[in-house]
C-alpha positions in Angstrom: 14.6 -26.3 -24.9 18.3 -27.4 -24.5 18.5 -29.2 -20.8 21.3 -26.1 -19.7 18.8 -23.7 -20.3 15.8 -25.2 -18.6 18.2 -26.0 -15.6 18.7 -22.5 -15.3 15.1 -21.1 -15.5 13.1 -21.1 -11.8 10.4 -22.6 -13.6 9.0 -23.9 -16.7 8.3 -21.4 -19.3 5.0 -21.4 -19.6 2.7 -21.9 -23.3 0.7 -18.6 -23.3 1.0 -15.5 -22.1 -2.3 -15.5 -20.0 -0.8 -18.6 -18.3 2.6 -16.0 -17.2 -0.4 -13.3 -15.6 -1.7 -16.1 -13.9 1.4 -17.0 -11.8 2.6 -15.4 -8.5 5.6 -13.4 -7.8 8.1 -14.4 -6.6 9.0 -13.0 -3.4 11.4 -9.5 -3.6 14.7 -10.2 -2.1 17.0 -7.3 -1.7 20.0 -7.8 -4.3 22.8 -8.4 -2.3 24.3 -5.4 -3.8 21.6 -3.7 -1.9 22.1 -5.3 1.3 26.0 -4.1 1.4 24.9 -1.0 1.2 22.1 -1.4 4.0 24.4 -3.2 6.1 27.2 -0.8 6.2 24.6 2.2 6.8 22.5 0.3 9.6 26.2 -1.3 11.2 25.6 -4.5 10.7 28.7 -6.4 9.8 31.8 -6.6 11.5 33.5 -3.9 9.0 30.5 -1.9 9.8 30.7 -2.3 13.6 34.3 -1.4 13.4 34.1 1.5 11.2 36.2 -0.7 8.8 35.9 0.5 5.3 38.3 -0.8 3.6 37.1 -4.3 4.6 33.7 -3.0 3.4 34.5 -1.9 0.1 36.8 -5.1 -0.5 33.6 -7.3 0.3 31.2 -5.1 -2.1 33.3 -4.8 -5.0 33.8 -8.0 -5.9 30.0 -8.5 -5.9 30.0 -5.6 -8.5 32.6 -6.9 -10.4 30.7 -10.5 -10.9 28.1 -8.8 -12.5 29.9 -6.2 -14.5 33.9 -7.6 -15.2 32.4 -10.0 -18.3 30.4 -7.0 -19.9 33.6 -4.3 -19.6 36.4 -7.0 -21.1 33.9 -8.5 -23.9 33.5 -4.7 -24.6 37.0 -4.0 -24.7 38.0 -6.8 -26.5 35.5 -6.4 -29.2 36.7 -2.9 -29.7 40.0 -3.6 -30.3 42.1 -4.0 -27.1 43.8 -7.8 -26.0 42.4 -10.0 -24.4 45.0 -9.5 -21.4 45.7 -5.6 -21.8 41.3 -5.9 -21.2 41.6 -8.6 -17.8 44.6 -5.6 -16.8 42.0 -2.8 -17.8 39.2 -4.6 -15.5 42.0 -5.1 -12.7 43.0 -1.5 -12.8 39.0 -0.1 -13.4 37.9 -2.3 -9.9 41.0 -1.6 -7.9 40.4 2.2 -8.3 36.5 1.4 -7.3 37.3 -0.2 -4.2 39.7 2.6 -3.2 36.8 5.0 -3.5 34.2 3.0 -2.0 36.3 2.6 1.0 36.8 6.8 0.8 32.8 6.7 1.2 31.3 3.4 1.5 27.4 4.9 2.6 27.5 6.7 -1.0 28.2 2.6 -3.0 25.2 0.4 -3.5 24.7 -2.0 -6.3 21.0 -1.6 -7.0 19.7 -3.7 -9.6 16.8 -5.6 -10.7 16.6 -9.5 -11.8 13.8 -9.3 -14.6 12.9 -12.8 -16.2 10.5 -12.4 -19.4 9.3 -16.0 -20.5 7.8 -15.3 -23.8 6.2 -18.3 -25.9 4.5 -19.3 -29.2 0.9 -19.5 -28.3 -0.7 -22.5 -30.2 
């Protein structure tokens, strides 16, 4: 396994596949994604306290935009469009979002799920 890649994984991959039953889940965390949403609805930020949605939405959608702006420029570069006309495209696609998330910031959450599949060449 190259040393990046094993850095990265929570824990070693394991040898069978009886030995990934075996282990315990980890513990469910709300994405963070999630927890904008929660917070804003349950008033528990500052912006939320304050009725401040502008300040919400510029908090949330860069958290949507780490997990999304690579996906959307590869895309866009791969069919066809520049490199800078894509990071423009991006700019312009996530300015828009955070104008309408701050329009109605209960209706925005980034639900997703963190899924890590170890597979392995039994011996």
């Amino acid at each position: 396994m190259r040393p990046l890649l094993s850095a990265l994984l929570p824990r070693p991959v394991s040898s069978t596949i009886q030995d990934t039953h075996t282990r315990a889940p980890p513990p469910v965390a709300l994405p963070r994604g999630a927890q904008f949403h929660t917070e804003w609805v349950e008033g528990t930020t500052v912006a939320a306290q304050r009725g401040d949605a502008a300040a919400h939405a510029s908090a949330f959608v860069p958290a949507v935009r780490a997990w999304a702006n690579a996906t959307l420029v590869t895309g866009a570069v791969a069919g066809g469009v520049r490199p800078v006309e894509a990071d423009d495209m991006a700019d312009e696609l996530f300015r828009r979002y955070e104008e309408l998330v701050a329009q109605s910031p209960s209706e925005h959450a980034m639900d997703h799920v963190h899924a890590y599949l170890h597979i392995g060449k039994a011996d």
